[in-house]
C-alpha positions in Angstrom: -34.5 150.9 87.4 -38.1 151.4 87.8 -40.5 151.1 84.9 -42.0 154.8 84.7 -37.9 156.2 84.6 -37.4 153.5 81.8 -40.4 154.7 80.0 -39.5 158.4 80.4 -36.0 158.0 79.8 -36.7 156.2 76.5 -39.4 159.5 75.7 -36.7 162.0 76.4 -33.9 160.1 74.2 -35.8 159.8 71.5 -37.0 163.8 71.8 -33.2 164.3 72.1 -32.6 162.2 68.6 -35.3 164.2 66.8 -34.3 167.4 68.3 -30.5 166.9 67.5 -31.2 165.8 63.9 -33.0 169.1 63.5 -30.2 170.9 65.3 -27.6 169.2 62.9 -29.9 170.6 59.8 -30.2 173.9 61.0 -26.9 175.2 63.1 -24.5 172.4 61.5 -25.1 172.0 57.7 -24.8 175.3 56.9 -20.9 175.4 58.2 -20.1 172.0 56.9 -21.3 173.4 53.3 -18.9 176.3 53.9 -16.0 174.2 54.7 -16.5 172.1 51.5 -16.2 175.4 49.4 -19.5 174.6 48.0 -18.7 171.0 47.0 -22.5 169.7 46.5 -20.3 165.9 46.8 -18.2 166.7 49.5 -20.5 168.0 51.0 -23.0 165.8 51.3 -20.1 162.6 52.0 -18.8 164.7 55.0 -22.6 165.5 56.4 -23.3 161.6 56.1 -20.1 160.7 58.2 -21.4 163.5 60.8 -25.2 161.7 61.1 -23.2 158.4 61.1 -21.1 160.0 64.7 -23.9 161.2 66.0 -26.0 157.8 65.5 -22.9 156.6 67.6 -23.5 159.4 70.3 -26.7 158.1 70.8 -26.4 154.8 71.4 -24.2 155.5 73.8 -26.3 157.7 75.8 -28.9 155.1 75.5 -26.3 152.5 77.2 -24.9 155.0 79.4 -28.3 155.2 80.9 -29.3 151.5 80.7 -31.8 151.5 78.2 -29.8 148.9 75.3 -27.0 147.2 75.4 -25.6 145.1 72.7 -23.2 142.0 72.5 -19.8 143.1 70.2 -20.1 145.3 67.4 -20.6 145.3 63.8 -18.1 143.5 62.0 -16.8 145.1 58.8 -14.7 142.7 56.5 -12.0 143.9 54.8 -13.0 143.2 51.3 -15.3 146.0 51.6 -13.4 148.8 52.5 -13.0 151.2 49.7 -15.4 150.0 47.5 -19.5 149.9 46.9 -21.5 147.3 48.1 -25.2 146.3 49.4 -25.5 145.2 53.3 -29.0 143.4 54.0 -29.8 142.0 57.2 -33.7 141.1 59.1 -35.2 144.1 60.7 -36.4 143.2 64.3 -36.3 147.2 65.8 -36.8 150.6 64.8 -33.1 151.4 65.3 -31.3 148.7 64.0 -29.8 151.2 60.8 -28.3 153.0 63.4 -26.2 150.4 64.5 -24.9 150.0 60.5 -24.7 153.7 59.3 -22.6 154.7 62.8 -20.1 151.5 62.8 -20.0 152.1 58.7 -20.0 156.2 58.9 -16.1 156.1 57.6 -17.4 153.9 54.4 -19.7 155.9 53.5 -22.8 153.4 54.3 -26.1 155.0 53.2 -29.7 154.1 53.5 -32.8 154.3 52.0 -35.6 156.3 54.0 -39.1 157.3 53.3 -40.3 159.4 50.8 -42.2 161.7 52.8 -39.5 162.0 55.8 -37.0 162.7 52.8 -39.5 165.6 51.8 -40.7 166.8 55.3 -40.0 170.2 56.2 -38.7 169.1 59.7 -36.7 166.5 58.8 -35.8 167.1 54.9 -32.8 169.9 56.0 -30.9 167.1 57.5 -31.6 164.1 55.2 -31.1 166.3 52.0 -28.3 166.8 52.9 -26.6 163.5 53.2 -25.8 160.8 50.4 -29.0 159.0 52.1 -31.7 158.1 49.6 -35.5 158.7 49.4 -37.6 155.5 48.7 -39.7 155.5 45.4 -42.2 158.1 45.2 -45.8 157.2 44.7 -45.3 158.7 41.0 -42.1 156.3 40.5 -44.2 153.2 42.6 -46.5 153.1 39.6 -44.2 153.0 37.0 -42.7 150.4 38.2 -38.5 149.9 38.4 -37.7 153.6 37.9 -37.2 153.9 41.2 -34.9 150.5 41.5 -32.6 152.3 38.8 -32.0 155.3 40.7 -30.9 153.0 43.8 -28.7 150.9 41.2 -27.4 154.4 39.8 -26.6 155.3 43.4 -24.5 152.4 43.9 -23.1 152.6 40.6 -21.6 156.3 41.8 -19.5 154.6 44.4 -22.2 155.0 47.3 -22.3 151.7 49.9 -26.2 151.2 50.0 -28.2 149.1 53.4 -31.2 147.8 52.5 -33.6 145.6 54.6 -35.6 143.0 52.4 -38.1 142.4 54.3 -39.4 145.8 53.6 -40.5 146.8 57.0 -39.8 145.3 60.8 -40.0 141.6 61.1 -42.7 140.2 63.1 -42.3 138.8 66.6 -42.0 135.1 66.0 -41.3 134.9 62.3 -39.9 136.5 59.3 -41.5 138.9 56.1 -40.9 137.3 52.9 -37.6 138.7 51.1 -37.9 140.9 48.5 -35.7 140.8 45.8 -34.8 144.7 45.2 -31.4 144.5 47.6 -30.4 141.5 45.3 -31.2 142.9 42.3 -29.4 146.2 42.3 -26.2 144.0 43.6 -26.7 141.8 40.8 -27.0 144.6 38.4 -23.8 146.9 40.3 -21.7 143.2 40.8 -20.7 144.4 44.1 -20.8 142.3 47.2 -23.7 141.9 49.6 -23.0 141.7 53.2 -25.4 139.7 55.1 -26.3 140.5 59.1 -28.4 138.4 61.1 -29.6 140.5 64.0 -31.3 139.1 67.7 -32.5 141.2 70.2 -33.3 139.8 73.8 -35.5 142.1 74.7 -39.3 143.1 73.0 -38.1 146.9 72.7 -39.1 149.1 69.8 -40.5 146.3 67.4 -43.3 146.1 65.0 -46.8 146.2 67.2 -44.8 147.4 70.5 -45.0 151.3 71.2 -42.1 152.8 72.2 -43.3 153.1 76.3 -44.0 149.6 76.2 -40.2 149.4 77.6 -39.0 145.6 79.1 -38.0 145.7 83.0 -34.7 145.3 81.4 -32.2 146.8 79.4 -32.8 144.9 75.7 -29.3 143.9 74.0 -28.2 144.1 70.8 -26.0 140.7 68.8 -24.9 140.9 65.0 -24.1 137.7 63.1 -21.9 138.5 59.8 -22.7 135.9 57.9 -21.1 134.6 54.6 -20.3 137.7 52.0 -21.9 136.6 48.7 -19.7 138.1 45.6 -22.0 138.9 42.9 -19.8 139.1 40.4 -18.8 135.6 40.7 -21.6 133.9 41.9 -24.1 132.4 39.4 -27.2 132.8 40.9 -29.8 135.2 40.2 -31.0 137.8 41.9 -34.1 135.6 42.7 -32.6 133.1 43.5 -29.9 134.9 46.0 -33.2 136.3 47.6 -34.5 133.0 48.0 -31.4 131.5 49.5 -31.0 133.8 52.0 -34.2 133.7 53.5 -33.5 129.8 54.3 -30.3 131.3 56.1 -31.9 133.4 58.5 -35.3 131.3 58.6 -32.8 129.0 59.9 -30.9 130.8 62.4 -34.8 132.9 63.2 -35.8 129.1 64.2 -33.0 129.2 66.4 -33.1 132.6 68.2 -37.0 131.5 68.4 -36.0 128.1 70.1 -33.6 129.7 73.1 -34.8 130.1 76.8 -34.2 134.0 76.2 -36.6 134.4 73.3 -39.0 132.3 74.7 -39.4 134.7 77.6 -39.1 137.5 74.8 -41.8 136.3 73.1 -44.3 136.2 76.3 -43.0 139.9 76.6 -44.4 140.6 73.5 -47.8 139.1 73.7 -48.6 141.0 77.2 -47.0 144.1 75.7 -49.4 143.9 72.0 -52.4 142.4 74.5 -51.9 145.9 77.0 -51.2 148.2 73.5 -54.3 146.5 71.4 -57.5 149.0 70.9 -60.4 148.1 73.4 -62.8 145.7 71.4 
C-alpha cells in the first residue's frame, strides 16, 4: 500500500474513532439510560461494555484495512473473572488500552483518563457516562493522595481498574521509571495485579512520532501475560512490587531491544523524530 493511502487512512480512522465516540454520547447513551430504568449503576456498567465493543470494532477496521495487526490476543486468566483487580502493563502506543478495555469489556475493565478529556464538552458525554475514571484534578494533585483514595475506593466497589505505571508512553529504546500508585491501590484493595508486557514491531503512534509518520508497513501488536502477583498473599510492599517489576520488563525491554525487528524499529524511529523535529 502506498504511503500517502497509509497516512490518510490512519487520518480518516482516527476521525471515525472521535466521531463515533461522540455519536455513542449523543444518539446512544440516552437509550441505554432508558433501558436501565434509570439505574445510574447499570447504567453506566452496560455503557462501558458498549465502548469496550466498539474499541473492538475499531481495531478491526484498522486490520481490515492493513494499518495494525497484532500476534494472539489478550490473555485473561481465570482467577480473575468475577472479581476486582489492577492490570499494569508498559505503554509503547497511543492505543494500547484499547486492546485491554475491548478483550476485558465483559469484566468490566475500566481506565483511568485525563482530567480535562473527562470534563470536555466533546468528549465528557461519553466518558461520564462509563465506570471510567478521571485522573486527579489539579485541586486533588496538590493535596496529595486524595485522588489515589478515590481510585482505591473505585476498586473497592467491585470496578477492575488498568493502570499504566509509567505514567505516560514509554520511550523508544527504554523504559519510564514505575510509579508506585498501580501497586499501591492493589496493595491497599488486596486484589490481584495482572502484568502485560507489550512489543510492537513497528514505530506507529508512540511517544515523539505523529500520527502521519505511518511505517511502510502494517505495525503488529504481541502481549506477554506475565506472572499474576496476589496481593493478598504476597509480602512485599507496594514499593517494592513496583520495584520488582520494572526488573521484569527492563528485562524482557532489553530483549525486544536486542531482536533484528526492533533494531530496524528503532532506525524507523530516529528518521521518523529526525523528519517530525522543529527546524533549528
Amino acid at each position: 500500500m502506498p504511503r500517502f493511502l497509509r497516512i490518510f487512512l490512519t487520518g480518516l480512522s482516527f476521525a471515525i474513532f472521535f466521531g463515533g465516540s461522540i455519536g455513542i454520547g449523543v444518539a446512544l447513551f440516552p437509550l441505554l439510560f432508558l433501558f436501565a430504568l434509570g439505574d445510574p449503576k447499570r447504567y453506566r456498567e452496560r455503557n462501558t461494555r458498549l465502548v469496550g465493543w466498539g474499541y473492538g470494532t475499531f481495531l478491526f477496521w484498522m486490520r481490515l484495512i492493513g494499518l495494525v495487526d497484532w500476534q494472539g490476543k489478550v490473555e485473561v486468566p481465570e482467577q480473575l473473572k468475577g472479581k476486582p483487580f489492577v492490570v499494569v502493563a508498559n505503554h509503547p502506543t497511543l492505543i494500547d488500552v484499547i486492546f485491554f478495555l475491548n478483550a476485558m469489556r465483559k469484566l468490566g475493565l475500566t481506565c483511568v483518563v485525563k482530567h480535562e478529556w473527562y470534563h470536555s464538552f466533546v468528549f465528557g458525554a461519553v466518558l461520564r457516562g462509563t465506570t471510567y475514571v478521571a485522573s486527579p484534578s489539579p485541586a486533588e494533585s496538590a493535596l496529595g493522595g486524595q485522588g489515589l483514595d478515590r481510585l482505591v475506593s473505585h476498586v473497592q466497589s467491585g470496578h477492575p481498574l488498568m493502570i499504566f505505571p509509567e505514567g505516560t508512553r514509554s520511550a523508544a529504546r527504554k523504559l519510564r521509571r514505575f510509579r508506585r500508585g498501580a501497586f499501591e491501590i492493589a496493595k491497599r484493595c488486596e486484589v490481584p495485579i495482572a502484568r502485560y508486557f507489550i512489543a510492537v514491531d513497528r514505530p506507529m503512534l508512540m511517544k515523539g512520532v505523529p500520527f502521519w509518520k505511518v511505517p511502510e508497513d502494517k505495525a503488529a501488536w504481541r502481549f506477554e501475560l506475565l506472572e499474576v502477583i496476589d496481593t493478598a498473599t504476597d509480602p512485599r510492599t507496594a514499593k517494592e512490587l513496583a520495584e520488582d517489576s520494572q526488573a521484569d520488563y527492563e528485562q524482557r525491554f532489553a530483549q525486544w531491544v536486542a531482536s533484528r525487528e526492533q533494531r530496524h524499529f528503532a532506525a524507523q524511529v530516529d528518521d521518523a523524530q529526525a523528519e517530525s523535529a522543529p527546524a533549528p
